[in-house]
C-alpha positions in Angstrom: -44.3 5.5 -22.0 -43.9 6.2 -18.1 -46.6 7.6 -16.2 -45.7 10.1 -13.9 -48.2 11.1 -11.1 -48.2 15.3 -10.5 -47.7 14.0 -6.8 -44.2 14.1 -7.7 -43.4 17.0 -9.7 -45.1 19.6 -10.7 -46.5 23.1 -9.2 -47.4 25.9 -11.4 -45.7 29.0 -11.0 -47.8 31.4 -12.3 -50.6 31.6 -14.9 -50.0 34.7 -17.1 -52.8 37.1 -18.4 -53.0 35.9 -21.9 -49.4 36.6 -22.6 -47.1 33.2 -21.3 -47.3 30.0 -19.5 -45.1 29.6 -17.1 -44.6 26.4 -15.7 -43.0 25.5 -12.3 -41.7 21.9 -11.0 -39.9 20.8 -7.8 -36.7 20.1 -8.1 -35.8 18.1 -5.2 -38.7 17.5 -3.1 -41.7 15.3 -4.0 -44.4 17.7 -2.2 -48.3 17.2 -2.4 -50.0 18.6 -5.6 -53.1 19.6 -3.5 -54.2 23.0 -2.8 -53.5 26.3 -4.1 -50.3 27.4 -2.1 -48.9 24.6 -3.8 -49.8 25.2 -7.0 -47.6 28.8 -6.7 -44.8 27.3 -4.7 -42.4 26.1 -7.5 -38.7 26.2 -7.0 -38.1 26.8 -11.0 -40.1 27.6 -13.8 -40.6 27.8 -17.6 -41.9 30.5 -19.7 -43.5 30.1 -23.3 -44.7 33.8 -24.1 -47.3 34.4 -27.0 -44.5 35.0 -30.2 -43.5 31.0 -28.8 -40.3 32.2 -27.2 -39.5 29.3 -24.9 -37.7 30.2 -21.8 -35.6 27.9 -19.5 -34.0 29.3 -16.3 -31.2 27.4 -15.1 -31.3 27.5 -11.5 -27.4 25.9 -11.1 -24.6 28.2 -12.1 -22.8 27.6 -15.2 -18.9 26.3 -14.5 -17.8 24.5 -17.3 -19.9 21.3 -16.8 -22.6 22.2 -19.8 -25.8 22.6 -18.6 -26.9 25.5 -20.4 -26.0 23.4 -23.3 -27.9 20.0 -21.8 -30.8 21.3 -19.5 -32.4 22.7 -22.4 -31.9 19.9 -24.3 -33.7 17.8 -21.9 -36.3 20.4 -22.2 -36.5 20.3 -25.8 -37.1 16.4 -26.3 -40.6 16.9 -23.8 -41.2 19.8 -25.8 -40.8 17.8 -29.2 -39.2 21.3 -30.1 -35.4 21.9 -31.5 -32.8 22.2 -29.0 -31.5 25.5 -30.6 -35.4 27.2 -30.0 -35.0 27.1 -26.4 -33.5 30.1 -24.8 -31.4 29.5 -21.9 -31.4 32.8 -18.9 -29.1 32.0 -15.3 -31.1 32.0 -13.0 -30.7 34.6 -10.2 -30.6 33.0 -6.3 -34.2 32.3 -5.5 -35.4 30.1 -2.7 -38.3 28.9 -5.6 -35.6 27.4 -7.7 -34.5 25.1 -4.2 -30.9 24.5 -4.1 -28.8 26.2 -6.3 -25.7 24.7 -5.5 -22.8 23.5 -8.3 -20.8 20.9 -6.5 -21.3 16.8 -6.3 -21.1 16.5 -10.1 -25.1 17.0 -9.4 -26.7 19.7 -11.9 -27.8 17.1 -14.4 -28.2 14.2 -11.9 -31.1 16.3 -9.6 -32.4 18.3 -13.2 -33.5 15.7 -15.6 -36.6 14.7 -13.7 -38.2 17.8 -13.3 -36.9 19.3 -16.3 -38.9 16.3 -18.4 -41.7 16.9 -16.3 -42.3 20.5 -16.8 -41.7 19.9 -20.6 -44.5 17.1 -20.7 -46.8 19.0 -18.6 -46.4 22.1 -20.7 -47.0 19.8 -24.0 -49.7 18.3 -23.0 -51.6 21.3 -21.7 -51.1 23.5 -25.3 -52.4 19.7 -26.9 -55.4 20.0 -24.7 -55.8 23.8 -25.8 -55.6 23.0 -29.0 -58.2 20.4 -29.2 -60.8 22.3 -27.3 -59.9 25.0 -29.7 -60.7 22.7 -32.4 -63.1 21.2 -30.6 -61.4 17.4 -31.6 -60.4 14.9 -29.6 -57.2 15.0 -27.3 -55.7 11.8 -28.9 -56.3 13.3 -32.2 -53.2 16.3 -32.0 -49.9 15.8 -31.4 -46.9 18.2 -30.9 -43.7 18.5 -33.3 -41.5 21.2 -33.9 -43.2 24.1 -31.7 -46.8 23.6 -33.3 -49.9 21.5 -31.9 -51.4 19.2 -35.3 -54.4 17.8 -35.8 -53.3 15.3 -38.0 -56.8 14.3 -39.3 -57.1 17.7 -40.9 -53.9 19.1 -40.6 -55.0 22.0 -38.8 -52.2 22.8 -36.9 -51.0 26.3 -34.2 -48.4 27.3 -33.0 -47.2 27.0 -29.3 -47.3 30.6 -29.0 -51.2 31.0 -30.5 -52.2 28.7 -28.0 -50.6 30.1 -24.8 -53.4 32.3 -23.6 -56.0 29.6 -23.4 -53.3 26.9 -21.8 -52.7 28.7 -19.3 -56.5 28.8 -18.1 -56.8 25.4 -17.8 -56.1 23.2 -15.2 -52.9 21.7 -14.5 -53.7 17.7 -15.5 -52.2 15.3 -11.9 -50.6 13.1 -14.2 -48.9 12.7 -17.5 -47.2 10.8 -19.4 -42.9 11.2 -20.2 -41.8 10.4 -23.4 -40.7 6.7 -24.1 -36.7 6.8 -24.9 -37.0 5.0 -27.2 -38.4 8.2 -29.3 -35.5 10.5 -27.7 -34.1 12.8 -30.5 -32.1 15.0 -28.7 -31.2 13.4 -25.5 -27.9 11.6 -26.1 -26.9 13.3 -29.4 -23.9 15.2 -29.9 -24.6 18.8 -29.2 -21.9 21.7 -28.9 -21.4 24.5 -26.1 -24.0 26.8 -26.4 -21.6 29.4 -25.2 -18.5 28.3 -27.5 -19.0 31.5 -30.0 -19.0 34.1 -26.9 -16.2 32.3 -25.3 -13.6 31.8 -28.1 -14.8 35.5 -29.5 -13.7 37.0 -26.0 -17.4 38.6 -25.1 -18.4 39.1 -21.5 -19.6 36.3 -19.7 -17.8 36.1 -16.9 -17.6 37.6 -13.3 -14.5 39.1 -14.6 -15.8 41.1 -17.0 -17.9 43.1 -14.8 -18.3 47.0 -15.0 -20.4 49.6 -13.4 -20.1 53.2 -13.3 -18.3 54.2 -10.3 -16.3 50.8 -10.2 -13.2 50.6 -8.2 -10.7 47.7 -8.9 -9.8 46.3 -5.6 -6.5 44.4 -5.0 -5.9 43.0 -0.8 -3.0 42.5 0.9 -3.6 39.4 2.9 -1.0 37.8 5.7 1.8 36.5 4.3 1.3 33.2 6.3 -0.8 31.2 7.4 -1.1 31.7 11.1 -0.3 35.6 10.7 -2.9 38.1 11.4 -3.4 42.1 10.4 -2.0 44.7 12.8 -1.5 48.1 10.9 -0.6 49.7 7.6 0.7 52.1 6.2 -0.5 53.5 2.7 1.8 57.0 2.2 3.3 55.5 -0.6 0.7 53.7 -2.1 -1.8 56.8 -2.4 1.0 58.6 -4.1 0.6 55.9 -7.3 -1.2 57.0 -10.2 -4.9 55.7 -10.4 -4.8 54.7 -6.6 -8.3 55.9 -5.0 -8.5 54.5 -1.3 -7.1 52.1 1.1 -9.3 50.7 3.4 -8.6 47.4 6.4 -11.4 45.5 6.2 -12.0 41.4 7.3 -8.6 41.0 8.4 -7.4 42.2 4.7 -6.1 45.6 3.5 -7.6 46.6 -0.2 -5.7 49.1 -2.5 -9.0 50.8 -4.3 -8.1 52.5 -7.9 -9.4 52.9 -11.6 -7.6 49.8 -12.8 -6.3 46.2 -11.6 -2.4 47.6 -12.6 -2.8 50.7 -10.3 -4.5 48.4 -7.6 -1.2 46.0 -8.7 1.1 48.7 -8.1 -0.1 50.9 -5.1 -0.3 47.6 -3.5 3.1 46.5 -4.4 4.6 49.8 -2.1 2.1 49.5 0.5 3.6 48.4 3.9 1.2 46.0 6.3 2.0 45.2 9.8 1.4 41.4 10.8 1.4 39.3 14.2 1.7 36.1 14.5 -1.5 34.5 15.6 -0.3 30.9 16.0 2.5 28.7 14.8 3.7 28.9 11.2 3.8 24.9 9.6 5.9 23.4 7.0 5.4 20.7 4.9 8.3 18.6 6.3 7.0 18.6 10.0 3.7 17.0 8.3 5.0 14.2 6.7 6.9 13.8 9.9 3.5 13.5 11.9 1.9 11.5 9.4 4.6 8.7 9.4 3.9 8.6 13.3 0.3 8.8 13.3 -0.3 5.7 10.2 1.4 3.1 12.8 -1.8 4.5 15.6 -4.8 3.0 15.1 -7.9 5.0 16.4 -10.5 4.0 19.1 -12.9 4.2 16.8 -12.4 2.9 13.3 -14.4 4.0 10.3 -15.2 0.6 9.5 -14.1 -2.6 11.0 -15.5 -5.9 9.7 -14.3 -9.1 10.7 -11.4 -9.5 12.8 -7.9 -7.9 11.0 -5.4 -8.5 14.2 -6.6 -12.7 14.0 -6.2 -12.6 10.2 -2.8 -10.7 10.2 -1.5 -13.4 13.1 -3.0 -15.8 10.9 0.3 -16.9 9.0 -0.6 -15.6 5.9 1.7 -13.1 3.5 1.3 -9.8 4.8 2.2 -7.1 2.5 2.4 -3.8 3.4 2.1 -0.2 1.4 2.5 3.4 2.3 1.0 5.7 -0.4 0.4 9.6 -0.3 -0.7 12.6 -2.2 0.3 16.1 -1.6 -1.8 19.5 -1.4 -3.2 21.3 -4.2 -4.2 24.3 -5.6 -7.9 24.6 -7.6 -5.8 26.6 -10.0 -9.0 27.7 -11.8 -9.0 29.2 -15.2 -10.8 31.9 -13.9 -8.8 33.9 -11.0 -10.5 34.7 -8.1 -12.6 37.8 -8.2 -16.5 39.1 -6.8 -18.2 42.6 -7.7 -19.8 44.3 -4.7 -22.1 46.8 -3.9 -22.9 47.5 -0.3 -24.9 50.6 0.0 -28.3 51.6 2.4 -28.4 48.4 4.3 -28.4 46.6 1.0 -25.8 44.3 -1.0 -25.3 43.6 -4.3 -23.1 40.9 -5.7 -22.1 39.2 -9.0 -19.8 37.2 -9.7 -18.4 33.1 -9.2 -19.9 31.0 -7.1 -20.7 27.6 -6.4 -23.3 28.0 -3.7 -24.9 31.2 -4.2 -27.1 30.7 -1.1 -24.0 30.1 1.2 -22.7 33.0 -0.3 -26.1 34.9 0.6 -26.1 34.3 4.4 -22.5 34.6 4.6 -22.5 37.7 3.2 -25.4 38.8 5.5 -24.0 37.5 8.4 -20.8 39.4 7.6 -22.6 43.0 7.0 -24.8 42.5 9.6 -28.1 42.9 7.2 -30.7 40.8 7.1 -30.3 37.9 3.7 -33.3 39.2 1.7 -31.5 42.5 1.4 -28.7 40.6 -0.2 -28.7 40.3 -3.9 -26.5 37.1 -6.4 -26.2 37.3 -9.7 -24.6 34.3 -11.0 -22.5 34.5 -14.1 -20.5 31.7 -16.5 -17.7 30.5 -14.3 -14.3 29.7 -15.5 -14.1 27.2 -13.5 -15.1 26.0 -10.1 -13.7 22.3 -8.9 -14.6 23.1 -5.6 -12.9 26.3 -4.7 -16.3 27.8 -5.2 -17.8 26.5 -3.0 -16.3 28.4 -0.2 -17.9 32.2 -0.5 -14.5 34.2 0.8 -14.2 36.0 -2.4 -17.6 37.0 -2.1 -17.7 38.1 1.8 -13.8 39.7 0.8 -15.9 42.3 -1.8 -18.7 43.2 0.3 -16.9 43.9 3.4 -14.3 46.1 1.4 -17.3 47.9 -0.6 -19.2 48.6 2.8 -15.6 50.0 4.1 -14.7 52.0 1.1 -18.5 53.2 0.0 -18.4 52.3 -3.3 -19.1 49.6 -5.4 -15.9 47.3 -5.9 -14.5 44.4 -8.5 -12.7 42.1 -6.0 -9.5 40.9 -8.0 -7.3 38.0 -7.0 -3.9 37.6 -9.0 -2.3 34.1 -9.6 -0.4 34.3 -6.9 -3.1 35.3 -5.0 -5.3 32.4 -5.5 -2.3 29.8 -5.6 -1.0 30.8 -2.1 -4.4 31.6 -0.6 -6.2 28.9 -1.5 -8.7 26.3 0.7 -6.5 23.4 -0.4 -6.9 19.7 -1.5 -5.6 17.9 2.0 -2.2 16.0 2.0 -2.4 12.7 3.0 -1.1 9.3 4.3 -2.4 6.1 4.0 -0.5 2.8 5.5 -2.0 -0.6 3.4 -1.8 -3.6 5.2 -3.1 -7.2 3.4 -3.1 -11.0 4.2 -3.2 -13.2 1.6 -3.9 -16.8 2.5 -2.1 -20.2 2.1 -5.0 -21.0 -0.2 -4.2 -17.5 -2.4 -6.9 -15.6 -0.9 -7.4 -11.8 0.0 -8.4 -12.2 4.3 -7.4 -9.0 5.4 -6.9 -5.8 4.5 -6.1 -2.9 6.8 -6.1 1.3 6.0 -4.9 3.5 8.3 -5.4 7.0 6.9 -3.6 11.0 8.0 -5.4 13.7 6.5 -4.1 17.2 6.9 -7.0 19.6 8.5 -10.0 18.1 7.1 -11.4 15.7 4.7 -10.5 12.0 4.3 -8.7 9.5 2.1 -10.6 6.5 2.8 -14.5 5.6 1.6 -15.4 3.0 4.3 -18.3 1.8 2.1 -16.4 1.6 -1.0 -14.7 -1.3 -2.7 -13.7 -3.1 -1.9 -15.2 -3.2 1.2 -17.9 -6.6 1.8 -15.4 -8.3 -0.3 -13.0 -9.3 2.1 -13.6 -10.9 5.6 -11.3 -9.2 7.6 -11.6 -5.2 7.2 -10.4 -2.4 9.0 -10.0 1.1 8.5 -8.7 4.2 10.4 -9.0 8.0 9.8 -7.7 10.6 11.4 -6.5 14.6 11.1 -3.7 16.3 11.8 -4.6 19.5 13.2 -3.2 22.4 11.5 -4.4 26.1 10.6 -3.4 25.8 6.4 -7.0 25.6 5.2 -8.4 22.9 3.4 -11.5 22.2 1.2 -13.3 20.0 -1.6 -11.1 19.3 -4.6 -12.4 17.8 -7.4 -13.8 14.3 -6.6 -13.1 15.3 -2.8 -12.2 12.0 -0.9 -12.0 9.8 -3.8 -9.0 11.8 -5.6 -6.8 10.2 -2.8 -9.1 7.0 -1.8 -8.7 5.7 -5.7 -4.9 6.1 -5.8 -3.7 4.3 -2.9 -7.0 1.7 -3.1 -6.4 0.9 -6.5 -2.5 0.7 -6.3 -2.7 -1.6 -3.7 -5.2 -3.7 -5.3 -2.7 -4.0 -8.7 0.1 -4.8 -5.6 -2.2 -7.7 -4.0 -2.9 -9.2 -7.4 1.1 -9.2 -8.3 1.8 -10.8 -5.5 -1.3 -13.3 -5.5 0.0 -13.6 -9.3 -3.4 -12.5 -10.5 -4.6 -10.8 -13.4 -5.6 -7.3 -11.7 -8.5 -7.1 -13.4 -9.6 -10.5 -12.6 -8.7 -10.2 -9.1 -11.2 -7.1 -9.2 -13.9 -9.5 -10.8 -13.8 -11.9 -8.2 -14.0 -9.5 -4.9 -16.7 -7.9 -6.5 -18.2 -11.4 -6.7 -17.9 -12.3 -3.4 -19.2 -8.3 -2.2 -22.5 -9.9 -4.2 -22.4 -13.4 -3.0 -21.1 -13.4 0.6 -20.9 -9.9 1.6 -19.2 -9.0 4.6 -20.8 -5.8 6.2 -22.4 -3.6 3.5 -21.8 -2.0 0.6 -21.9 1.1 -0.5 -21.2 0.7 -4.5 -23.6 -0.8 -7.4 -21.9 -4.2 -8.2 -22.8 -4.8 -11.7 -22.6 -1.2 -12.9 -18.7 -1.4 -11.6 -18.5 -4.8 -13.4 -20.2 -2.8 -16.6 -17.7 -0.4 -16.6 -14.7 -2.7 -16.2 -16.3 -5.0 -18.9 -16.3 -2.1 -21.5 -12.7 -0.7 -20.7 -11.4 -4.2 -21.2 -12.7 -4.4 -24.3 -11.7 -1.4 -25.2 -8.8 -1.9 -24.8 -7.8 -5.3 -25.5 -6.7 -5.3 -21.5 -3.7 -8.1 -21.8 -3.9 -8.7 -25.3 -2.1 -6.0 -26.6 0.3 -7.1 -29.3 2.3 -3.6 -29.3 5.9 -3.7 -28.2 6.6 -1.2 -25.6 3.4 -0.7 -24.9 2.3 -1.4 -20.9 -1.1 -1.1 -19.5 -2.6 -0.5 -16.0 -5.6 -0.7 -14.7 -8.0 1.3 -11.8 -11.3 1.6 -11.3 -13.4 3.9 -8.7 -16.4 5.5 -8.7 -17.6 8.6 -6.9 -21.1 10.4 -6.6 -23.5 7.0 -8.2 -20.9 7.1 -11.3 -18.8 4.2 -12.5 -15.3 4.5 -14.1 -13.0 2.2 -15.1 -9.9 3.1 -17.0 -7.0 1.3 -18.9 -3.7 3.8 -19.4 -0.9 3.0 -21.7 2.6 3.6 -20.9 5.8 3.6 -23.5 9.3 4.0 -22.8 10.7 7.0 -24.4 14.7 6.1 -23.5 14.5 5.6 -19.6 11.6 7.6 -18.7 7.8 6.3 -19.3 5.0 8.6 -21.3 1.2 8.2 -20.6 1.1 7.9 -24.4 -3.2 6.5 -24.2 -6.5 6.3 -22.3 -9.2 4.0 -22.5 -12.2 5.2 -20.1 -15.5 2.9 -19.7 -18.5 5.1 -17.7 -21.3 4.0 -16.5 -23.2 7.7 -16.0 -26.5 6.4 -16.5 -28.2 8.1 -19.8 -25.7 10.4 -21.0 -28.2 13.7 -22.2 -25.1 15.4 -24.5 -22.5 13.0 -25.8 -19.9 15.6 -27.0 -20.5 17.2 -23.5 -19.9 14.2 -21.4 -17.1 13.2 -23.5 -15.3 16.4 -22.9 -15.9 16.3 -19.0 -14.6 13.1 -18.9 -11.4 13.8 -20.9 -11.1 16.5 -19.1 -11.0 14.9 -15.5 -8.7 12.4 -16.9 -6.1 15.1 -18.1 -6.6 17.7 -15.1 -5.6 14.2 -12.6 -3.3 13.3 -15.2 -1.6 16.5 -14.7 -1.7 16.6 -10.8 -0.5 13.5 -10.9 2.7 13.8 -12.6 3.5 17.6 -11.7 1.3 19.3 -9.2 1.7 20.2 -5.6 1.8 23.1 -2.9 4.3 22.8 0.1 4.4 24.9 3.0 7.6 26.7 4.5 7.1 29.3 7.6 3.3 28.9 7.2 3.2 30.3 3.1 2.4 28.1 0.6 6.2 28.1 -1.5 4.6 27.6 -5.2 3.1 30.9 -6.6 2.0 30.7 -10.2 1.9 28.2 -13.2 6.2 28.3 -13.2 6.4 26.2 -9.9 2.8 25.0 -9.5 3.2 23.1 -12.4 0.4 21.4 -15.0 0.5 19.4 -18.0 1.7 20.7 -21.0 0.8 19.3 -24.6 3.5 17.6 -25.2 3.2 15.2 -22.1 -0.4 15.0 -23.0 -1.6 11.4 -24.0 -1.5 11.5 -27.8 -5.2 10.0 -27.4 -8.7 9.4 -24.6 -10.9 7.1 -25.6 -14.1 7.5 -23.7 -17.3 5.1 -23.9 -20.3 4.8 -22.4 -22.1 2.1 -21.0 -25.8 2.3 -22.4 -28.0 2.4 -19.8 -31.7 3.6 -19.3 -31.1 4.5 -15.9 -31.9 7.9 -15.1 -28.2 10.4 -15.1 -25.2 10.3 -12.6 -22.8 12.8 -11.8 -19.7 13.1 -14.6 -17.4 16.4 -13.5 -15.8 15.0 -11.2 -16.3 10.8 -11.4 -13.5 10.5 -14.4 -10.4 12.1 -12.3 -10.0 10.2 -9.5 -8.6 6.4 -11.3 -5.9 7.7 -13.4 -3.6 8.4 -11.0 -3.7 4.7 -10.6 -4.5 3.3 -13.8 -1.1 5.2 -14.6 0.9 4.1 -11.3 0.1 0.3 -12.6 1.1 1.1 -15.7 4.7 2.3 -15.1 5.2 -0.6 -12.7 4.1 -3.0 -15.3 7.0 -1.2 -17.8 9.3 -0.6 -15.6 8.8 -3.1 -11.8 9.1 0.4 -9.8 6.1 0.9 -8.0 4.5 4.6 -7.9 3.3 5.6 -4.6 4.0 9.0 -3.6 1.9 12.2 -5.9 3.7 13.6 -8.1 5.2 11.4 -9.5 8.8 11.2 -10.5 8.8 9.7 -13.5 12.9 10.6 -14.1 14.8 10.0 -10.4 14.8 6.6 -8.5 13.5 7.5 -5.0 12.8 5.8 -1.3 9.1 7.1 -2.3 8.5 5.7 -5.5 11.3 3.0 -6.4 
């Protein structure tokens, strides 16, 4: 059993009058237990009311990475109750709940402490009401299935029947978490607690939003990046059906009406004036720039170990790469869209968001109120993968409410979203490595063009502190197309040119790839150069699984290729094997094998499906996706040029295992995307000789990119 000192966890948040128990715990910070304004500062709580209705709120909001499903599983194992008797509520924005933020693949990882806590604290206390009830001794009772037993005489109560007098007694400063050995619900398969509402079609979304006096609101926004409003003019648009107001507000004109198709089609006749602001880019002009900027080194590299100009003058094999990825689009499920009511010096918002406390102060900031007069709800999200996390949609529907005088549901139509998006940066990277006369890896050299913001390269990833001789160079290319986190932000780009070059350094060292990994993460153990910044045997863990697995070079199949990639992003290991055939000329990603190292995994079928569904969403960027620019507007506008995978170029099959760990949880929505891309770049060059190295792929056209 671990002890766990209250030191480190828990605060209570309230003691009800007889009617619930409502337990607090810290969710991030690791504050002193003494005194009373701790004991009612909590950042999250848990109710247990006298019928025994347990009651979790979860503080992070819902987007498709389960934790209503797990967090109350977590609950449930301290509880010793079933996972199905513990009702999960969002959360609204509350500075007690501490950060609220869905992004990092980090719900789980910062929950399952203090969710265990809470649950042991609140078990123990209705165990010690029971026994003074009973007047028996503490070690006497135990809890199972909602009731507190006195297994001597079988007297037993329910958790509800004994709420009243736990929640007079003191909180206890330590207590004891439950071995894992005895977990019953952690790690089982447990569906989407939401899957009945979501495949019956019943509101859950921000979407689905209605209030009386609701006015759909569709915005005309610049056609361009580097436009800017001027004027409009609405005589036509207030002459369509439904359409109730047109109002300029942040830089946007909104069409106001009864429904999204009158908002659709005032807005389709209504005629907007725009300047331009600054120069308007195109997509050509930045490849141009970054093929001149990856032969400039910086003053300041990111990371520079060892000495790379001695080792590349050295007389060793140099071999040189050039690898890039494109823009793109979050594409979520759900489109775009915020409900707003901005009314009295007061705002009220619901709808998708990945910070909602960004969203807050933005919001406030932009009406000019002060934050506590701004209200977040936080619904199911259909989706989030980091466009969420930038609170545009939100500040959009408050500003046009507070112009219009009447609450509004902000809606954003495919095109919308795809050409208005904060996008995933284009990149460049030029690979440079020196390979010895004795066959070793001495150099390796990264020079790195990002578009805007962001990076490409993880200056304490692998396999940096393998190699003695180890430089790398970031820069930006200015520009005014806006960029943001896209799923697995850095590592979505690192992984493919890292781990492509890798599979090229171990063909021409005539290495097996996976070996050649083995052996560098060897030497980052055993003579490290520098420091770094990955967990070397839960890399090898994940590697060792995936090649067993999948029989990595001991396939008998014919026409069957493999390649390999590993990465791992936020304290999550992944290592993947993909499987190529050869349908006529072309090659199919026809299987998956994926090896995780996640630490405990709470919901198997959860986990499984977030990994298999990183691994088809990079899949699918991989081969098809991108945005380009022309005049400053993004050229691909919905799913007919934007392109995404379709089930028939869908691997017929994903195997995902886990390693077994008892290491506390890692992040898992985003850690599985990022080594596909090269997993299946190795594979086609092992079926066909043609290296990959330019996203998306073409798979049917020999090019100077990928030939």
């Amino acid at each position: 059993m671990e002890a766990v000192s209250r030191r480190s966890f828990l605060k209570i948040t309230s003691i009800a009058a007889g009617s619930s128990l409502m337990l607090g715990f810290d969710m991030f910070n690791t504050a002193e237990a003494a005194g009373l304004d701790a004991v009612f500062a909590p950042n999250a709580y848990v109710t247990i009311d006298s019928k025994g209705l347990i009651t979790l709120m979860a503080p992070n909001p819902e987007i498709g990475q389960g934790i209503k499903t797990a967090l109350p599983m977590i609950l449930a194992e301290e509880l010793n109750v079933k996972w199905d008797s513990v009702y999960v509520e969002m959360a609204p924005l509350d500075p007690k709940y501490g950060s609220q933020t869905a992004g990092g693949s980090g719900a789980i990882r910062s929950r399952f402490k203090p969710i265990r806590e809470a649950g042991a604290t609140a078990r123990v206390m209705l165990t010690t009401a029971a026994a003074q009830q009973w007047n028996v001794k503490e070690e006497e009772c135990h809890a199972e299935d909602g009731y507190i037993i006195h297994k001597p005489s079988g007297k037993k109560a329910s958790y509800g029947e004994l709420v009243a007098k736990a929640a007079a007694l003191p909180v206890p400063t330590n207590v004891t978490l439950k071995d894992p050995k005895d977990f019953k619900i952690i790690g089982t398969r447990i569906h989407n607690v939401d899957n009945q509402k979501i495949i019956t079609g019943q509101p859950l979304y921000g979407i689905d939003t209605r209030r009386e006096g609701m006015l759909f609101a569709l915005v005309s926004r610049p056609p361009a990046f580097g436009k800017v409003y001027k004027s409009f003019d609405a005589t036509e648009t207030l002459k369509v059906t439904g359409v109730k107001n047109v109002v300029a507000a942040g830089g946007v004109v909104a069409v106001l009406a009864t429904s999204t198709w009158a908002a659709k089609k005032g807005r389709d006749v209504l005629k907007v004036t725009w300047d331009d602001a600054s120069p308007l880019e195109n997509s050509l002009d930045h490849e141009t720039a970054f093929t001149k900027m990856v032969n400039e080194r910086t003053a300041n590299p990111s990371r520079n170990d060892g000495d790379i100009d001695k080792a590349l003058a050295s007389g060793g094999k140099i071999l040189e790469a050039t690898y890039s990825v494109p823009n793109l689009s979050h594409a979520n499920m759900e489109p775009i869209n915020f409900f707003a009511d901005v009314k009295d010096g007061k705002a009220e918002l619901y709808g998708p968001t990945q910070v909602p406390s960004a969203m807050r102060s933005s919001v406030a900031r932009a009406l000019n109120i002060a934050p506590e007069n701004v209200t977040i709800g936080m619904p199911r999200q259909g989706g989030g993968f980091g466009r969420k996390l930038r609170p545009d949609n939100g500040v959009e529907a408050a500003l046009i409410s507070q112009a219009a005088k009447a609450p509004v549901q902000l809606m954003w139509t495919r095109e919308d979203d795809i050409q208005g998006d904060y996008y995933r940066p284009a990149s460049m990277t030029k690979y440079k490595a020196v390979i010895s006369s004795d066959n070793k890896l001495i150099g390796w050299h990264a020079n790195s063009v990002v578009l805007t913001s962001g990076g490409a390269l993880m200056p304490r990833g692998f396999p940096a502190a393998a190699i003695p001789n180890f430089r790398l160079d970031a820069q930006n290319l200015k520009s005014n197309i806006p960029t943001g986190p896209w799923r697995g932000p850095t590592a979505n780009a690192a992984a493919f040119g890292d781990e492509s070059f890798l599979d090229e350094i171990a063909v021409e060292m005539k290495k097996d790839p996976v070996a050649l990994r083995l052996e560098l993460l060897d030497l980052a153990k055993n003579q490290p150069v520098g420091q770094a910044g990955y967990d070397i045997d839960k890399f090898k863990s994940a590697i060792d699984l995936v090649v067993e697995m999948s029989k990595w070079g001991k396939n008998p199949q014919k026409n069957v290729y493999q390649g390999f990639a590993a990465y791992y992003s936020f304290s999550t290991y992944v290592a993947q094997v993909a499987e190529v055939t050869m349908v006529g000329n072309v090659p199919r990603v026809s299987k998956v094998y994926c090896a995780v190292n996640c630490g405990r995994v709470v919901n198997l079928s959860g986990a499984e499906n977030q990994v298999q569904g990183a691994i088809v969403d990079g899949l699918s960027h991989a081969l098809f996706s991108k945005i380009t620019f022309d005049k400053g507007a993004a050229v691909q506008t919905n799913f007919h040029t934007y392109k995404f995978l379709k089930m028939a170029d869908a691997p017929l099959d994903v195997v995902v295992q886990f390693v077994k760990t008892d290491e506390p949880p890692t992040g898992l929505g985003e850690p599985g995307l990022p080594p596909i891309a090269p997993a299946v770049a190795n594979a086609i060059f092992a079926a066909t000789g043609k290296r990959v190295r330019k996203m998306p792929f073409d798979l049917t056209t020999k090019s100077k990119d990928n030939a």
